[in-house]
Structures are given as structure tokens and as C-alpha cells.
N, C-alpha and C positions, 0 to 999 in steps of 0.2 A: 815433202811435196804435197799440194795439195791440188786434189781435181778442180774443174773448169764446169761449174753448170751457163744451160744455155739453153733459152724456150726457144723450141721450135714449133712449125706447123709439122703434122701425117702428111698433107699431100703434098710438102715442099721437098720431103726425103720420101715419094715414089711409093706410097703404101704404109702397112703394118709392120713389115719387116721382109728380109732379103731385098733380092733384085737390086734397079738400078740405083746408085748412089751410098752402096754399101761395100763396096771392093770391086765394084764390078761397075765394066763401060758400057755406057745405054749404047742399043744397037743404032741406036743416030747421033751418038758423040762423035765428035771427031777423033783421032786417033791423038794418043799423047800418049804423058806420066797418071796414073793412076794413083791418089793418095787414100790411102786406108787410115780412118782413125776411130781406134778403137772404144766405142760409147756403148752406154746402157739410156733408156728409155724410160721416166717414171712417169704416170699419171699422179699428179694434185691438183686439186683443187678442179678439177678439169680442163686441165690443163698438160702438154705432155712435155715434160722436159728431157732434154739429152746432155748425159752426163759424160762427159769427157774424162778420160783415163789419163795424168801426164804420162810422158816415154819411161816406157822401162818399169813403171808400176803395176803390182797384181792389183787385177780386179775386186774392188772391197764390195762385196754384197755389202749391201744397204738393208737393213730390216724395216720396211714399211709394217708400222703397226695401226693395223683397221682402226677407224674413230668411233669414238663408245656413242653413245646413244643420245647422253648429251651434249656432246660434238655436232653430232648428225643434226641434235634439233635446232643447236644454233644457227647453223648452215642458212635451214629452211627458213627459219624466221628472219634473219636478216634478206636471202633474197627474196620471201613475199611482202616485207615493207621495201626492199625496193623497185618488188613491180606496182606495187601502193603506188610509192611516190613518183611511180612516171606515169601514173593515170593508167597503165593498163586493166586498172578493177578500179572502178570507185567506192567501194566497199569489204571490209571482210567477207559478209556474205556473198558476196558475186564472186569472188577470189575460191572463194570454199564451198560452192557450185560449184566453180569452171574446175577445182581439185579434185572433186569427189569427196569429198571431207566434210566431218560439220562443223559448222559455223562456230561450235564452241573450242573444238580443240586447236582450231585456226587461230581464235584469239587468244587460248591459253598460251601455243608459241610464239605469236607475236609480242607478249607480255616480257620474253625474253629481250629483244631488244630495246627495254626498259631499263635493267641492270646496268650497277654502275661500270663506268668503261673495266676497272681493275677487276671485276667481278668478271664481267667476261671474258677478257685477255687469260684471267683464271681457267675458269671452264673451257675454254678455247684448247689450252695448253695440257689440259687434262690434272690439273693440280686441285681440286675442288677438294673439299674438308671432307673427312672421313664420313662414310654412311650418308653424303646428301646425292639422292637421285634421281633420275630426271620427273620419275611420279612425285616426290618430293616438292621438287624445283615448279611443277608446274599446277600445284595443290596448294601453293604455301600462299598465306595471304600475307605478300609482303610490304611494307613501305614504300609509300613514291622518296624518300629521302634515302639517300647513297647510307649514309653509318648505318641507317636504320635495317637495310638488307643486308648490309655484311653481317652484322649482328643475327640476324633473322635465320641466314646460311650459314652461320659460324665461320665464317671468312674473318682475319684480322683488321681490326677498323688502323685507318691511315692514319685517321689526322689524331 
């Protein structure tokens, strides 16, 4: 058997937890059948999802393992090029003002959404080459050419 995931909103299920919509009838439902099903709640991505249990299945904890550092920085750098590109900063610098940040470490991880797509899908996944780290990754003076940075971060060239 396999579970059922399913994104939902907090305030479509009544809160953070308990209360109405969790075994129990809101004091202004109408009177009925009650169905109970029994879920777990994860946040990714920022995002919350609810994991549905099939019948009759025990509860499998899920080990959410925290994102390392150069997870975390790819994150950022992909979403401040894309508040970039919807014009909400017309510049690094005004982005790293409005951050609190400076304007150089701002383009150091913008520099990540440069890597080749395999590279990041990599780093993403947390499979990166032994000893490359994100001081590393954001020190290194790498290639605008795709072989040339795999090479450069000892990632396996493709082609």
C-alpha cells in the first residue's frame, strides 16, 4: 500500500492542529456522519502538505532531514533572481539594501543560478562531490561554460 500526499491550505483545515475538521463537528455543522482520516502535516518548500495514511496502515514516520547550507543557499538565490525578474529590485544592490545584506555576498549567491542545470539538480539533491562547500562553491572562480564547472567542482562531465 501506498500513502496519498495532498497540498492543502492551514486555514482550509481550521488552524495548526486539533479542533474543527479533525474528528470533530464544528459547533455550526450540521448534524451528520463524521469521517475521520487519519493524516500527518509536513512543511516543504513552504508549503504544508497532508499525508494521508491508507486503511489499516501504521503510521510510517517520515524523517525530514534539515537542508545543508548549500541547499539553503540555492533556495535564496533562485528566489532573489526571481524577485529580479519581476522587477521587484532593479538591481543587486537595492535587493541587498532592502535584505540587509551586502551587495557582494548577494551576488556571490546569485552566481549560483549560473550552474549548469545537472549541477544544480546535484546540489539540490544533496549529492555534491566530496569536500566541495558552499565557501568553496561561492569562492571558486568558475566558467561561464557547463564542462568547464563540472570540472572545476569535480562533478562528472556528461557529454
Amino acid at each position: 500500500m501506498t500513502s496519498t500526499t495532498s497540498e492543502t491550505h492551514r486555514h482550509s483545515l481550521g488552524g495548526r492542529g486539533g479542533g474543527a475538521g479533525f474528528g470533530e463537528a464544528h459547533p455550526t455543522a450540521p448534524t451528520g456522519t463524521t469521517v475521520f482520516v487519519p493524516m500527518r502535516f509536513h512543511r516543504r518548500s513552504g508549503r504544508t502538505l497532508a499525508v494521508i495514511q491508507p486503511a489499516g496502515a501504521a503510521p510510517t514516520p517520515t524523517p525530514v532531514k534539515p537542508p545543508n547550507p548549500i541547499q539553503l543557499a540555492l533556495a535564496r538565490a533562485f528566489r532573489w533572481r526571481g524577485r529580479l525578474e519581476a522587477g521587484e529590485f532593479p538591481t543587486h544592490r537595492d535587493l541587498a539594501r532592502h535584505l540587509g545584506l551586502g551587495r557582494s555576498y548577494v551576488s556571490r549567491l546569485m552566481r549560483l543560478t549560473l550552474l549548469a542545470p545537472d549541477i544544480v539538480a546535484a546540489l539540490a539533491d544533496a549529492r555534491e562531490p566530496s569536500g566541495l562547500s558552499l565557501d568553496r562553491l561561492l569562492h571558486a572562480d568558475l566558467p561561464d561554460d557547463w564542462p568547464g564547472q563540472r570540472k572545476a567542482l569535480g562533478f562528472p562531465d556528461d557529454g
